[in-house]
N, C-alpha and C positions, 0 to 999 in steps of 0.2 A: 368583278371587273378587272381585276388586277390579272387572273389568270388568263381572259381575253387577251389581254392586250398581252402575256406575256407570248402563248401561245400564237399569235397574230404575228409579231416581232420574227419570232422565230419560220415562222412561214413562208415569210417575206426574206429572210435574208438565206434563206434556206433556195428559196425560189427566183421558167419564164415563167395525110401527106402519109399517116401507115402505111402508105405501100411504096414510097419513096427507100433508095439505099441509104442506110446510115453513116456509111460512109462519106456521104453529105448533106451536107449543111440545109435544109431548105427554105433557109433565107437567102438573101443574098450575100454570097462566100467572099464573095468581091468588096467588102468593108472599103473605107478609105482609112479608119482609123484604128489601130489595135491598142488593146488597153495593155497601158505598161505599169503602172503602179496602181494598187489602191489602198490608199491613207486613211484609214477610220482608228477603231479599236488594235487592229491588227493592220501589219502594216506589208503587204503583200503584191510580190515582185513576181509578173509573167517574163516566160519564155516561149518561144515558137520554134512547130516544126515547119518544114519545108512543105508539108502537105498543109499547111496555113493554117491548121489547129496550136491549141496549145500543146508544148511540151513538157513543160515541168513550171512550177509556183513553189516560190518559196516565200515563206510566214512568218517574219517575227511579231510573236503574240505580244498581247499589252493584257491590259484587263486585271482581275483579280487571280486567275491563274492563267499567268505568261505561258502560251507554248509555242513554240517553234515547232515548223512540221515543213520537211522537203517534198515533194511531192511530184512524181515523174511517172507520163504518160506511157505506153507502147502501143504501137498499132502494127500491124502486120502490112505485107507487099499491096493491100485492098485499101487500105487508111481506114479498117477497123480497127476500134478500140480493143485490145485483146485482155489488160493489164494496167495496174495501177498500184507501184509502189512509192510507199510514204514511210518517212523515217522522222519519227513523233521523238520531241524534248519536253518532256516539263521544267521549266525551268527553275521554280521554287522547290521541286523536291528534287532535284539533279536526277531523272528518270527519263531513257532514253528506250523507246519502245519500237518495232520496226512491223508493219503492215504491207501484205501484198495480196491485193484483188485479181480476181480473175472470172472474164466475163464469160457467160455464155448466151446466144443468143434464142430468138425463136424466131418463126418458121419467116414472122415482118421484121426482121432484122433490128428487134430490139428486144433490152436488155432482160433476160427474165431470171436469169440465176446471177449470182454476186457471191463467190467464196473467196473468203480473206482466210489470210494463211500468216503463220507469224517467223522469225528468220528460223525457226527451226523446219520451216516447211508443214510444219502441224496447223492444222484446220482449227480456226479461231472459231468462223461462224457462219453460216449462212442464209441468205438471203432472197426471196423470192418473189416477181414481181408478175402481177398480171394488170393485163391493159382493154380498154375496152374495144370498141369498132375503129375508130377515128386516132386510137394511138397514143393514146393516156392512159394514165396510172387509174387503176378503179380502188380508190383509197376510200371508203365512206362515203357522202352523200358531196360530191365535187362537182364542179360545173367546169368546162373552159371554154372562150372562144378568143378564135385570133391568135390562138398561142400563149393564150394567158388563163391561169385560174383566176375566174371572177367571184365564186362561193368554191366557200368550203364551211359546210356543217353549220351555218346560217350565219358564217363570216362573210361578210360582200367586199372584193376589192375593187378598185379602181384605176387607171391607168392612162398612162400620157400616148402619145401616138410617136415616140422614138425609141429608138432602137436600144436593146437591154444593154448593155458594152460587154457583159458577159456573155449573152446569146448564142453570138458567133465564136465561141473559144473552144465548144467539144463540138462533135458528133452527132446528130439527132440522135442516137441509141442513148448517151449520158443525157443530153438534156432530155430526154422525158423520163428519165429513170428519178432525175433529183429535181423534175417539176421545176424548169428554170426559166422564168417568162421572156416572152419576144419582147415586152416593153418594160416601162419604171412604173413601177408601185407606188401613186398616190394619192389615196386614202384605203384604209380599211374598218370595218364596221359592221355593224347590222342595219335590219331597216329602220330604225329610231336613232341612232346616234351614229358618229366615228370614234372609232377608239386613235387613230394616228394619221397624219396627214406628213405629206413630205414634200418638201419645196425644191425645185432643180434648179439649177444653172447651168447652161447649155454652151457650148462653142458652137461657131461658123457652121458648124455643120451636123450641127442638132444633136453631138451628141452628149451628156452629162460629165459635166468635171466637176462639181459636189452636189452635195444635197442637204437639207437641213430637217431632222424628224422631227413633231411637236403631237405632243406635249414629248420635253426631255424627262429619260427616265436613267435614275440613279444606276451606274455599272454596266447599261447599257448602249450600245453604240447609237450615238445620235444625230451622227454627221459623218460624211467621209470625201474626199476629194477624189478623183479621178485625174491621172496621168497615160498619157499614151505618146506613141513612138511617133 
């Protein structure tokens, strides 16, 4: 049970038109509200570019290992994702580590290769991703609709009818690379029981400024606030 739910947690906070540009968005780009902070375990500050994605988030970690981690977008003259360099702190062991991704796409304009490279420009590791008809990660036995993974491997999610505040901050080529849902996750489970449920609180205009997760689990994030511009 324990691993359910850990593995569930992790899903969730991990996670939300194939023939659409990736260059946009194919929700609607036109938000009213951009997320400007988000307050849980870690406590992480957006920035924006002028082409209305995110530009850079910066991280100060909490948790059992504090890390801080910069992290800065690039796209090219298209508002393709090209790159993504991060400059990783451990803060308990004064260990300052620096990563930089580099995408490459396929033929539906998403993401299939991912090589990280480390400041000496040497090849960390890479990455390979394939998608099915419809524009999703073929991860194991996964289901999605609406934008959202509902199973995964006889994990059932559930979900509200507003908008993820994350959704809108990359590229369709990143959110379906890191499986990032259109809405908010609440409940996860199989078909006999729920392993988590999550409570929202919404402003004027439906979108989430906190949430509260139950059952609370020790060292992991069980609440977090939502701040926007």
């Amino acid at each position: 049970m324990k691993k359910a739910i850990l593995l569930t947690i992790l899903s969730i906070i991990a996670i939300s038109c194939n023939n659409d540009d990736n260059s946009q968005n194919p929700s609607d780009n036109n938000q009213i509200l951009k997320l400007k902070e988000y307050r849980g375990m870690d406590y992480k500050t957006y920035y924006y570019n002028q082409n209305g994605f995110v530009d850079s988030i910066s991280v100060i970690g909490g948790g059992m290992l504090p890390t801080n981690i910069q992290t800065k977008f690039h796209f090219n003259s298209e508002n393709k994702l090209v790159s993504t360099e991060r400059w990783i702190q451990i803060v308990i062991h004064e260990e300052s580590l620096y990563e930089n991704d580099i995408y490459e796409y396929n033929t539906e304009n998403l993401i299939s290769i991912k090589k990280t490279f480390d400041e000496n420009n040497s090849l960390i590791r890479t990455a390979n991703y394939s998608y099915n008809s419809d524009g999703y990660l073929t991860y194991g036995n996964q289901t999605y609709s609406n934008g959202n993974l509902v199973q995964d491997n006889g994990i059932i999610y559930t979900y509200d009818n507003n908008k993820n505040p994350f959704y809108d901050l990359y590229p369709l080529a990143y959110i379906r690379m890191n499986q990032i849902n259109k809405n908010n996750t609440l409940t996860s489970g199989n078909s006999s029981e729920i392993f988590l449920s999550f409570t929202y609180f919404y402003n004027e205009n439906s979108y989430p400024i906190s949430y509260q997760m139950t059952p609370g689990i020790a060292d992991l994030e069980d609440q977090a606030q939502y701040i926007y511009y």
